[in-house]
Steps between C-alpha positions, in 0.01 A plus 500: 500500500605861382494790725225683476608901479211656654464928530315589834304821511411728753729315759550561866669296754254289621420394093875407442529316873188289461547464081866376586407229769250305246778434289814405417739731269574225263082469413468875462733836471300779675548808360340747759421838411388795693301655241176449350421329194344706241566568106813723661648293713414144235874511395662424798354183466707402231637157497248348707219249403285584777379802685343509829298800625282653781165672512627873415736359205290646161527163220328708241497408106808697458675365797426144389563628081886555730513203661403291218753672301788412793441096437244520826262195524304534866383760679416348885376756713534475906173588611156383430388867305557483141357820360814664430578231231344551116433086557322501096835645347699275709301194319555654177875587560580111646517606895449300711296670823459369837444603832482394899103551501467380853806527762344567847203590515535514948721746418342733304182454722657544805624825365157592418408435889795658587402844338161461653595454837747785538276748340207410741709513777714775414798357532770696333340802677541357795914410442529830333374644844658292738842523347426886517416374924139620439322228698164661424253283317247790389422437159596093504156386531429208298198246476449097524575346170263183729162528383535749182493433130721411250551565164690225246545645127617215338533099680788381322794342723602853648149579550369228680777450759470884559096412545605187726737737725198756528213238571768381785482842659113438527386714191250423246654489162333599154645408161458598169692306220359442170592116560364429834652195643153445730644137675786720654301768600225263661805330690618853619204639557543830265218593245515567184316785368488777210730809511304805579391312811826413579606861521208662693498210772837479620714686705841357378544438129798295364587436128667216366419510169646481137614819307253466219304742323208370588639594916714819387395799754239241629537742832402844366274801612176258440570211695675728755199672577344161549685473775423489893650808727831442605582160308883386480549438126847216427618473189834204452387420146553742205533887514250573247239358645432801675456863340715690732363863416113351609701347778686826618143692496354206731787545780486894467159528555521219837282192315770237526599417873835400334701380190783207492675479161805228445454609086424880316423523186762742452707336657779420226868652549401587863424182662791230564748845459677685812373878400614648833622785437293600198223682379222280500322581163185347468265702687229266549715295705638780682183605608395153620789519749359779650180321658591382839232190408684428220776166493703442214760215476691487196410166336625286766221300546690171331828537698510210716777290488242199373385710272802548335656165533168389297521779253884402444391141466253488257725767290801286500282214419338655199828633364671165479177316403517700162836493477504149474186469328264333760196649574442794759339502833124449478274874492822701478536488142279844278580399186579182289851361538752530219792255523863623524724470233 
């Protein structure tokens, strides 16, 4: 078997450590980069058969027109979101496209929870002020997650372990997914029901949907006016899902009892970067930051060591199954599978 030279996009250390254990150098020659991959930055990947790429890396026609050029046969992205890839001119180019569509879903889930706990409970507020020795608790009042109601857009495997961990807390749980699994939610005791309920019954609402069309800006001025008083809205899935100018208006005029994004829509070339320092320029973002119900993690949702060590496993594994011409993992491949020369 050949060594496989492989350009990495959009690196950082925890890629290259966690790429680097699920394989030996002799099966693959890692090329990590720091950049992104877009029709710019395609030529650095020259010499290599295979690219790998995140979520914010931009595998449009042109990009892939590049690649195809450079002798590049499969594109396997490390995460489960795909939208960033032109997958119908990757079929007519001869890519290859595949993906990690599930890694962990506890850990996205649990970062869903997370968000919602320490925005009910105010709980950087409360560090802020105790580092600051303010011991007061004025303005850290909270309420019983026990007894309220839930909100699931989407039941996939993310979404139904978050609705498991919030049906353990003692909350009914509503779902809306336009492929109800109804066995699982009978065993879990959540109910299914349509969307405009959804929104105007619960007071915590938590997405884990698909980037689609069909779900872009799903969350806009409409369904937030739907909404209760005061209801925690989580969002762990795709940036786009909500419109962030209705979303800005909601928090400014007091609706939403609080907001807890892992994703923005905006959020390329900010996200996974260190921008102290800087200017921030998007302003939308910039003016989220200033609402003190407002929590925003910068796409770490995934980053569990598990996570990763999955991620890295069903990456390697994909890369050396079409480099040797067996088949790829089952439900991570987009496209059909051209064989290697």
């Amino acid at each position: 078997m050949t060594t496989l030279p492989t350009a990495v996009f959009d690196t950082k250390s925890y890629d290259r450590e966690s790429l680097q254990r699920g394989v030996s150098n002799a099966e693959i020659e890692w090329r990590f980069m720091d950049w992104r991959l877009s029709a710019e930055t395609a030529a650095s990947a020259s010499g290599a058969r295979a690219v790998c790429i995140f979520v914010n890396d931009r595998a449009d026609r042109p990009c892939l027109e590049a690649l195809a050029s450079l002798g590049v046969k499969h594109i396997a992205l490390r995460c489960a979101g795909y939208n960033g890839v032109d997958v119908e001119a990757a079929t007519e180019l001869g890519l290859a496209v595949t993906r990690v569509p599930a890694y962990s879903p506890y850990a996205v889930a649990e970062h869903a929870v997370a968000l919602l706990l320490a925005l009910n409970r105010k709980i950087p507020r409360a560090s802020n002020r105790v580092h600051d020795l303010n011991f007061s608790l004025n303005g850290l009042v909270g309420f019983d997650l026990h007894g309220k109601t839930a909100g699931i857009f989407g039941t996939g495997k993310i979404g139904r372990v978050a609705a498991q961990i919030l049906r353990g807390f003692g909350m009914q749980v509503l779902a809306f997914d336009l492929f109800p699994s109804h066995e699982w939610a009978k065993q879990h005791g959540v109910e299914y029901t349509d969307a405009r309920t959804l929104a105007g019954q619960c007071e915590v609402i938590s997405l884990h949907t698909p980037l689609t069309p069909e779900t872009y800006h799903i969350i806009r001025r409409e369904t937030l006016e739907l909404m209760k008083p005061g209801t925690i809205l989580i969002n762990v899935s795709r940036g786009a899902l909500i419109d962030t100018t209705a979303l800005i208006e909601a928090l400014k005029s007091g609706r939403l009892g609080g907001v807890g994004l892992d994703v923005y829509e905006e959020e390329e070339g900010v996200f996974f970067e260190d921008l102290s320092g800087q200017i921030l320029q998007d302003d939308e973002l910039a003016r989220l930051l200033t609402f003190p119900n407002v929590l925003i993690t910068a796409h770490q949702a995934f980053l569990t060591q598990e996570a990763l060590s999955e991620i890295a496993r069903v990456t390697v594994a994909n890369l050396i199954a079409f480099d040797t011409g067996q088949p790829f993992l089952a439900g991570t491949t987009l496209n059909a599978q051209p064989q290697p020369e």
